[in-house]
C-alpha positions in Angstrom: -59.0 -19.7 18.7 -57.3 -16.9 16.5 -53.8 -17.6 15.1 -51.6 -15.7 17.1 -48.6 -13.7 14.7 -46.7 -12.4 17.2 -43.3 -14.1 16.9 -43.5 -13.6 13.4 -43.9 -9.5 13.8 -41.2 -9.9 16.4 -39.3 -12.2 13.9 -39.7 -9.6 10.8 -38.8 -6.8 13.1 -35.7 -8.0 14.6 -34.6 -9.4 10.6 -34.8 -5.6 9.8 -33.4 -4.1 12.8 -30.1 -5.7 11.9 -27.4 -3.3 10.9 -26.3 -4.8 7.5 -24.7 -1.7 6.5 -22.5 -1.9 9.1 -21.7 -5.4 9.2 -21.0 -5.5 4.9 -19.8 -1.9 4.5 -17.4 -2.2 7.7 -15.2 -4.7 6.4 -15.2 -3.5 2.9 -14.2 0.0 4.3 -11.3 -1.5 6.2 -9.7 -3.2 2.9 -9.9 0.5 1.1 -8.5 2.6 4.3 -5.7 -0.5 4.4 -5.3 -0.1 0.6 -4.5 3.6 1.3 -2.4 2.9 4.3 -0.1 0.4 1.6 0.2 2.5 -1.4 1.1 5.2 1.2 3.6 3.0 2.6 5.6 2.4 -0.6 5.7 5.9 -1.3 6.9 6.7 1.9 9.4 3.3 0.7 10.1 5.5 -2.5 10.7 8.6 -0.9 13.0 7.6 2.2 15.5 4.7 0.4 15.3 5.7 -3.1 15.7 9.7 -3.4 17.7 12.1 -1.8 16.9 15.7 -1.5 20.2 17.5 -3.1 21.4 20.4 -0.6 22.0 23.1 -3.4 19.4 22.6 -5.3 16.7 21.2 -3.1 15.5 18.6 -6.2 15.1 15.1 -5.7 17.8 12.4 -6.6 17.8 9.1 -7.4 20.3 7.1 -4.6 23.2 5.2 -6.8 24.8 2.5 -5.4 28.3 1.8 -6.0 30.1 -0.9 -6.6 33.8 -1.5 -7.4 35.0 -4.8 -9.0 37.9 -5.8 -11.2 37.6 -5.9 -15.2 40.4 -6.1 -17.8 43.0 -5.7 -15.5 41.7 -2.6 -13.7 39.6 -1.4 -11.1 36.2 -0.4 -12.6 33.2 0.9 -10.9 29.5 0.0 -10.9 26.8 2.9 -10.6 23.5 1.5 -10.0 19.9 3.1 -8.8 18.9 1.6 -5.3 15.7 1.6 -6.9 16.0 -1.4 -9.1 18.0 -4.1 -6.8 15.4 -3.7 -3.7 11.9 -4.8 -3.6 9.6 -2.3 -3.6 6.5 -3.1 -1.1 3.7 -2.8 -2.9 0.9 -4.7 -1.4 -3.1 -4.8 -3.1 -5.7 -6.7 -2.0 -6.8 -8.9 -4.4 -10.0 -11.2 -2.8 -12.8 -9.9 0.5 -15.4 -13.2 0.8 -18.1 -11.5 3.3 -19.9 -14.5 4.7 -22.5 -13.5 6.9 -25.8 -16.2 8.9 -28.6 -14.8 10.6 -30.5 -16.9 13.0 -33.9 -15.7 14.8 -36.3 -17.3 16.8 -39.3 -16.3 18.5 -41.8 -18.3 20.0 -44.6 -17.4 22.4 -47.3 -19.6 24.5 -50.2 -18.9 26.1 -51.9 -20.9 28.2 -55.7 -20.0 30.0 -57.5 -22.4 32.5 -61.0 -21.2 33.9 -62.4 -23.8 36.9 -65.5 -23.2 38.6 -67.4 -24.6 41.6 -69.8 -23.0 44.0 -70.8 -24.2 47.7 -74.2 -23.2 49.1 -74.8 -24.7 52.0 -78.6 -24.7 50.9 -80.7 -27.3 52.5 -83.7 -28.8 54.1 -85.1 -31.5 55.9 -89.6 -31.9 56.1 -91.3 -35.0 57.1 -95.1 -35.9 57.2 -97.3 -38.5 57.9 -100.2 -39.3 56.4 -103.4 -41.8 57.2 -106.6 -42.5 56.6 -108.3 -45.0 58.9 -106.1 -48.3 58.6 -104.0 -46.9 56.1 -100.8 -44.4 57.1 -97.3 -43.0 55.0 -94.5 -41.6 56.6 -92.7 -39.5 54.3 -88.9 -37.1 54.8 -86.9 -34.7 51.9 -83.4 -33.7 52.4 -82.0 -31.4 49.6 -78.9 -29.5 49.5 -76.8 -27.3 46.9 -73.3 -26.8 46.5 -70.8 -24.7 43.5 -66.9 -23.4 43.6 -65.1 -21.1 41.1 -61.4 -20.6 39.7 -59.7 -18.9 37.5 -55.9 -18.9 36.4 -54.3 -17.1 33.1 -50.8 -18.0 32.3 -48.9 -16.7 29.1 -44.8 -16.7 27.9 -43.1 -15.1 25.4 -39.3 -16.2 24.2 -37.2 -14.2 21.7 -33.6 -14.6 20.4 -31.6 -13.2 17.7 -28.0 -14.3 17.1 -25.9 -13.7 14.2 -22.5 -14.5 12.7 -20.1 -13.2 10.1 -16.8 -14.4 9.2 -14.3 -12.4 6.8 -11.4 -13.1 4.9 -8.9 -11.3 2.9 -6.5 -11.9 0.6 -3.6 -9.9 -0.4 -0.3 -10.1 -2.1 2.2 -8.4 -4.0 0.6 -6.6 -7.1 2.7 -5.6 -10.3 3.9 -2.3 -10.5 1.5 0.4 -12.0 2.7 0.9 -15.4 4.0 4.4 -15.3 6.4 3.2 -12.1 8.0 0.1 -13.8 8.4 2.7 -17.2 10.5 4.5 -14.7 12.0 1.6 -12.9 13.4 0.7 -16.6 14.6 3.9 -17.4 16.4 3.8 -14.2 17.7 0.6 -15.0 19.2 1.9 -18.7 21.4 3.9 -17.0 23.7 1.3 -15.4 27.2 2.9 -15.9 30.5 1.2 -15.4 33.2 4.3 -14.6 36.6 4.3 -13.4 36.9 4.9 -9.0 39.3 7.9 -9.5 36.9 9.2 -12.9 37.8 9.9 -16.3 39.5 12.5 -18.5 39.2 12.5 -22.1 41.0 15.7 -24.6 40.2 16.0 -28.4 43.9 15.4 -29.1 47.0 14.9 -27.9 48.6 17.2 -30.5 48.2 19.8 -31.7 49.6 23.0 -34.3 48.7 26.0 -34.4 47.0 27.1 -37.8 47.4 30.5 -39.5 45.1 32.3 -37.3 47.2 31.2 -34.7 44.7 30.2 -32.1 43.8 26.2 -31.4 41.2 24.5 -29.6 41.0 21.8 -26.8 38.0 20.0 -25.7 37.8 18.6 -22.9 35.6 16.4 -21.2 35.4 14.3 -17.2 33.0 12.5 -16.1 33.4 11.7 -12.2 34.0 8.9 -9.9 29.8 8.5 -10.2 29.6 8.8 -13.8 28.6 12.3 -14.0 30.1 15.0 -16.3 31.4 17.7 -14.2 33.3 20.2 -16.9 33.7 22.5 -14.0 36.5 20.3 -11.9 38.6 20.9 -15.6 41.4 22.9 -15.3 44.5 23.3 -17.8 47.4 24.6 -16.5 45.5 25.6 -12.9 42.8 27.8 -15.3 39.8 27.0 -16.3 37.8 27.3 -19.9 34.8 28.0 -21.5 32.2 25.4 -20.3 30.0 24.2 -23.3 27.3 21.8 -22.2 29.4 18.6 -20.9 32.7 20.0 -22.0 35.2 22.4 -21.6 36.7 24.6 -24.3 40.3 26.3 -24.1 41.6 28.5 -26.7 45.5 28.0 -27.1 47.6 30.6 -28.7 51.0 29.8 -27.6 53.3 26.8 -28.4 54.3 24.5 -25.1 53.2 21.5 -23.2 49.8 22.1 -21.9 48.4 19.9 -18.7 44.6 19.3 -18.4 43.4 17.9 -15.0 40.1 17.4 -13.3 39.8 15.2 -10.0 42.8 12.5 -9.6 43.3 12.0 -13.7 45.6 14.4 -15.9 46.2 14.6 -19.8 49.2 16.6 -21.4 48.4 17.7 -24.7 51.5 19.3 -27.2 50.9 22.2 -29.3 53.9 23.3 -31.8 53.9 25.8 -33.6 54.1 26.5 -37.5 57.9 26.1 -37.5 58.3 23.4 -35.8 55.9 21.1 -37.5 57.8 22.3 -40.9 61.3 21.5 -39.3 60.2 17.9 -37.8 60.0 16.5 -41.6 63.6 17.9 -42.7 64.9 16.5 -39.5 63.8 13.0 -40.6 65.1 13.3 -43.5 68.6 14.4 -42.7 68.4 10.9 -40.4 68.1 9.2 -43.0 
């Protein structure tokens, strides 16, 4: 009786049938798209808590967060980017394990039964006698035939395929790519300590007029933020000649001279020729 390689073919078949390409490449496409989905997510994170869009100019800004505390006496005030003192999500997946079982069976069974028997009613029945002078035989014959036939064919086939696949992933908080923690610690350079109501600084508080009879102020204010902002200077209610963070006035005329810019003010003095050669002789007569 011939081997019979069914199950096997059906075994081999069903083996490649399965979609591994779907079952490995599914999960692995998953992590990427949720990869995408994260680093999207802390750029949105970036975009929404740590920049503003500036109204005038429509650039971006880094958000400062301020924070007022006392120090030698005074009220001082801390500037620092939101950027640095919040945790940035930043989520990577560092580990897929893909484990994946197969299991087929296939098993077939044939079974074939052939009975026979046959009935033929065949049959007879003689009887003769026989004798010679004293002698005589009696003789009879009864014969009869009989056959039956059956046949019965039974055959079953069983197949199963089952399979299983568990997946894991692993994920945590990466490190910052390089060119985003070179910017995190420029940001974090530029920690500023100011004063609440800003600062005014002048070149002098003094000043005499030369021969060519013109002096110069510079002035400089940096805002309650820590930002220079020579356009809020002003001396005596007009303003000067703005030259990158500072303000220039031209004075041509002895007197007391006011400078102001937000809540702080500075008086600077200017005398004239004169008076800085009388102050001396005045001393003197004192004496």
């Amino acid at each position: 009786m011939a081997i019979n390689t069914t199950p096997s073919q059906v075994a081999t078949s069903a083996l490649q049938a399965i979609p591994f390409g779907s079952i490995i490449g599914g999960p692995l496409k998953a992590c990427i798209e949720a990869q995408a989905m994260a680093a999207q997510t802390s750029w949105q994170f970036i975009q929404e808590v740590g920049l503003n869009i500036n109204p005038t100019t429509g650039e971006k800004e880094v958000v400062n967060v301020s924070f007022s505390f006392l120090q030698n006496g005074r009220m001082a005030q801390l500037n620092v980017p939101l950027l640095t003192i919040v945790p940035i999500p930043y989520i990577a997946i560092q580990n897929i394990d893909i484990n994946f079982k197969a299991n087929i069976s296939a098993s077939s069974s044939s079974v074939s039964e052939t009975s026979s028997s046959q009935n033929v009613d065949v049959g007879g029945e003689a009887s003769a006698s026989l004798g010679w002078g004293p002698f005589s035989m009696q003789a009879s014959m009864k014969a009869s035939y009989s056959s039956k036939k059956d046949s019965r064919a039974t055959k079953n086939s069983q197949y199963s395929v089952e399979y299983t696949m568990d997946v894991a992933v692993k994920a945590g908080q990466d490190s910052m790519p390089v060119g985003f923690a070179k910017v995190l610690e420029l940001l974090g350079s530029s920690l500023d300590v100011s004063d609440p109501d800003g600062s005014l600084e002048i070149s002098a508080r003094e000043l005499t007029l030369p021969d060519t009879g013109k002096a110069t102020l510079i002035a400089t204010y940096k805002n309650s933020k820590g930002l220079f902002e020579p356009e809020a200077i002003t001396m005596n209610g007009t303003k000067g000649k703005v030259d990158g963070n500072s303000v220039l006035f031209e004075i041509s005329v002895a007197g007391d001279y006011s400078v102001a810019a937000g809540k702080k003010t500075a008086v600077c003095v200017v005398k004239g020729k004169e008076s800085a050669a009388v102050a001396p002789a005045k001393e003197e007569q004192s004496k």
